[in-house]
N, C-alpha and C positions, 0 to 999 in steps of 0.2 A: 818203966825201963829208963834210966839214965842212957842220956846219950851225951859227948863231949867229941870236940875237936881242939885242934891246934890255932892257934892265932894266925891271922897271914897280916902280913903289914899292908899297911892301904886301906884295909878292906874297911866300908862303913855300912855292912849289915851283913849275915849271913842267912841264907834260907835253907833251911834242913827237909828235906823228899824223904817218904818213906813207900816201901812197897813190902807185898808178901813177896817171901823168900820164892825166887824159880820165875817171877813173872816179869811182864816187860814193863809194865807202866809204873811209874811214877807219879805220885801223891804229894802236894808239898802239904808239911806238915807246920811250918810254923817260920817266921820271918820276924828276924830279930837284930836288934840292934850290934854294934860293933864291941861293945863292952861284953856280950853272954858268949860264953865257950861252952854251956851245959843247960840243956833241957830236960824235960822227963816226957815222956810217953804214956801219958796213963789209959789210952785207947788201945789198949793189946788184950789179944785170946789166948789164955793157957795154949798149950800145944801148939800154936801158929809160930813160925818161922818170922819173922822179919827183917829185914835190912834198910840200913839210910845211910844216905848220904848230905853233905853238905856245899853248899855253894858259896864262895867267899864275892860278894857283890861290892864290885869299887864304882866309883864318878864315871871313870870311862872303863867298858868291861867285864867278863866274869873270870874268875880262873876260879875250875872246877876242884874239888878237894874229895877224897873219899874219907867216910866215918868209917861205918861199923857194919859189919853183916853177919 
């Protein structure tokens, strides 16, 4: 599964959480530098539900972003 976000200015990494769909916890999936808007997923279950999010990480800071669910 392709995942993308939107660029924030500042930021110089983003770390993308993934969880199944309904649950509370949160999974990070992968922590990337400032230049990638898009990863893939290739640890997914036909029929499983999943949702992520991303987190736009600056010098001083987080400001939280929603992806995709």
């Amino acid at each position: 599964m392709k995942i993308a976000w939107d660029k924030v200015d500042g930021a110089t990494q983003y770390r993308i959480y993934k969880r199944v769909a309904g649950e509370t916890k949160w999974t990070t999936l992968k922590t990337v530098d400032s230049s990638t808007l898009t990863i893939t997923d290739s640890a997914i279950t036909s029929g499983v539900k999943y949702e992520y999010t991303a987190r736009a990480l600056k010098a001083i800071g987080v400001k939280h972003r929603d992806v995709v669910s």
